[in-house]
C-alpha positions as CSV (number, residue, x, y, z in Angstrom):
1,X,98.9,144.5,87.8
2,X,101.1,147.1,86.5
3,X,103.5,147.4,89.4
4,X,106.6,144.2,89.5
5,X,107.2,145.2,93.4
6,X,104.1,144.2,94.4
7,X,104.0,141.5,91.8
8,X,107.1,139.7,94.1
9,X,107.7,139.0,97.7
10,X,111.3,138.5,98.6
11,X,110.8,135.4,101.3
12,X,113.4,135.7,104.0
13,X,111.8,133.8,107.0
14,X,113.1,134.4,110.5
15,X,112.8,130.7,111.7
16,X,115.9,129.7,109.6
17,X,119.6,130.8,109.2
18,X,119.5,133.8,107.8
19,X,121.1,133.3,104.0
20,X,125.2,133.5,104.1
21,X,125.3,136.1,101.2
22,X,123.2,138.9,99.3
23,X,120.5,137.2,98.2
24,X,117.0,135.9,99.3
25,X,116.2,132.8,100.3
26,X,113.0,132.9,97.9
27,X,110.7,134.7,95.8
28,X,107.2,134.5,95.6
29,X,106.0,135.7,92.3
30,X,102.0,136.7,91.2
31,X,100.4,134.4,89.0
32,X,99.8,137.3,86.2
33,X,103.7,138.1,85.8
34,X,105.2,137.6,82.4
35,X,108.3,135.1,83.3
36,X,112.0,134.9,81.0
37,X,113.6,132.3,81.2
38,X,117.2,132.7,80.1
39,X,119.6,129.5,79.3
40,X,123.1,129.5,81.0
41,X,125.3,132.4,79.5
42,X,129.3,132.0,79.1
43,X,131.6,134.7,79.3
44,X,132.4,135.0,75.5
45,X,131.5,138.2,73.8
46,X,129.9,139.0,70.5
47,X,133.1,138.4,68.7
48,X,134.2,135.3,70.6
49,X,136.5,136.9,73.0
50,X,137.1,135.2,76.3
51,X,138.4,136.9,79.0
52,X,140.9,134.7,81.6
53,X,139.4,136.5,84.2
54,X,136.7,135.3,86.2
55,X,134.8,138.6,87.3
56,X,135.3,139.9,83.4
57,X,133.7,136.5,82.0
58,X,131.2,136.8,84.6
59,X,130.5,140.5,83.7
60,X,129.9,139.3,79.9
61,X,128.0,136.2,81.4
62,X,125.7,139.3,83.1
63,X,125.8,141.3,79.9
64,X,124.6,139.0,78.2
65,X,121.9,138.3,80.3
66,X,120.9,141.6,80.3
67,X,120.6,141.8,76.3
68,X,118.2,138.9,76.2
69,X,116.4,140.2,79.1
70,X,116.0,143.5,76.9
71,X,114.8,141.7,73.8
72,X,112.1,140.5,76.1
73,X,111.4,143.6,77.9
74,X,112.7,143.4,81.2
75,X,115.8,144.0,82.9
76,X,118.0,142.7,85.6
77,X,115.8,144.5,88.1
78,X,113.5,141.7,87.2
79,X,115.5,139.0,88.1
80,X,113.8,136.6,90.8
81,X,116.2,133.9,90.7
82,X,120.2,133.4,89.5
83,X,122.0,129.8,89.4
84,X,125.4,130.0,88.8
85,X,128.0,127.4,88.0
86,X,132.0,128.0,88.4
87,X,134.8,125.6,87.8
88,X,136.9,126.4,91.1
89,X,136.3,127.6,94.7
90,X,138.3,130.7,93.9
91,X,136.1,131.9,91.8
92,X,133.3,132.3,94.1
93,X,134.1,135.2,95.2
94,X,135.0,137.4,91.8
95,X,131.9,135.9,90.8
96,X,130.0,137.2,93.9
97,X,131.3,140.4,93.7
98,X,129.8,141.2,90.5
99,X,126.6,139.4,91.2
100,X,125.9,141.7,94.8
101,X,127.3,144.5,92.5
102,X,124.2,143.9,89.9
103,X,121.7,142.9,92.7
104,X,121.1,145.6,96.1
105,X,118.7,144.5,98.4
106,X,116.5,142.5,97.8
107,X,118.7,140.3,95.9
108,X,117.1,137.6,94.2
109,X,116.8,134.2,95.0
110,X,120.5,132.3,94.2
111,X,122.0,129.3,93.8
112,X,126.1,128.9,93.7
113,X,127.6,125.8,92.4
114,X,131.1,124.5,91.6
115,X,131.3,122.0,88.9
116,X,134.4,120.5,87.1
117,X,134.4,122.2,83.8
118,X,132.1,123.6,80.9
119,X,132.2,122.7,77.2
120,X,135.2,124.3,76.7
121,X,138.0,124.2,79.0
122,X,138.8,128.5,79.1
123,X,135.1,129.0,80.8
124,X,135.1,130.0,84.2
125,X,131.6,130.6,85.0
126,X,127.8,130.6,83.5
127,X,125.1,132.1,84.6
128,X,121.6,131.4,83.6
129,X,118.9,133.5,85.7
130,X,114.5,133.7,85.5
131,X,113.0,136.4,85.5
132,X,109.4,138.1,86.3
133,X,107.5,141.2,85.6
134,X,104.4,142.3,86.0
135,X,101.9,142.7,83.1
C-alpha cells in the first residue's frame, strides 16, 4: 500500500455531536502503515530559547515535531492523532490557532488538555502527536 490516503479513514460519524473544533473525532489507520510515535515536545529551541508566548512555544513544540517526524520519514501530513497539554485556559486558543493552521481538513484526531504546570515553570504548552504512513 503505497498511497497514506487510503491507508486512513478520518471517522466523523453523524450519530454524535459533531466535534467543537478542526479535528476528527478518529482515525482508522491500515494494519500495514509504518506508525511514529513522538514523545511530548516543549517549546524550547535548539539553543534553549523559550519563548513567553504561547503560539511561539507552540510553533517550536510543532517544529520540533516536524524534525523528528523527518528523521523518520514522514511529515505532519501524517499526523493521525495530536494530544496537547497547556497550563491555562487562555492558551487554548493561541494554541489552536497554530494547530488548525498546520492541520486543513481532515484534521487529525485531537485531544486538548489543561494541566497545572510542566517541569519547568516558563512552559506553556507540549505537544506530543502519532503518526502513520503507508509502506
Amino acid at each position: 500500500m503505497n498511497d497514506t490516503k487510503s491507508a486512513l479513514r478520518h471517522l466523523l460519524p453523524q450519530s454524535i455531536q459533531p466535534p467543537l473544533a478542526a479535528y476528527s473525532h478518529g482515525v482508522a489507520v491500515a494494519a500495514d502503515c509504518e506508525l511514529i510515535f513522538c514523545s511530548g515536545q516543549l517549546g524550547i529551541s535548539s539553543d534553549g530559547e523559550i519563548s513567553p508566548d504561547v503560539a511561539e512555544q507552540a510553533e517550536r513544540c510543532f517544529d520540533n515535531i516536524r524534525v523528528i517526524l523527518a528523521e523518520g520519514g514522514m511529515s505532519l501530513a501524517d499526523v493521525v492523532r495530536i494530544n496537547a497539554f497547556v497550563t491555562d485556559r487562555a492558551y487554548m486558543k493561541p494554541y489552536m490557532s497554530v494547530r488548525d493552521r498546520l492541520f486543513p481538513d481532515p484534521a487529525p484526531a485531537s485531544t486538548l488538555m489543561i494541566v497545572s504546570g510542566f517541569t519547568r515553570e516558563e512552559f506553556k504548552v507540549e505537544i506530543e502527536v502519532v503518526a502513520a504512513r503507508a509502506r
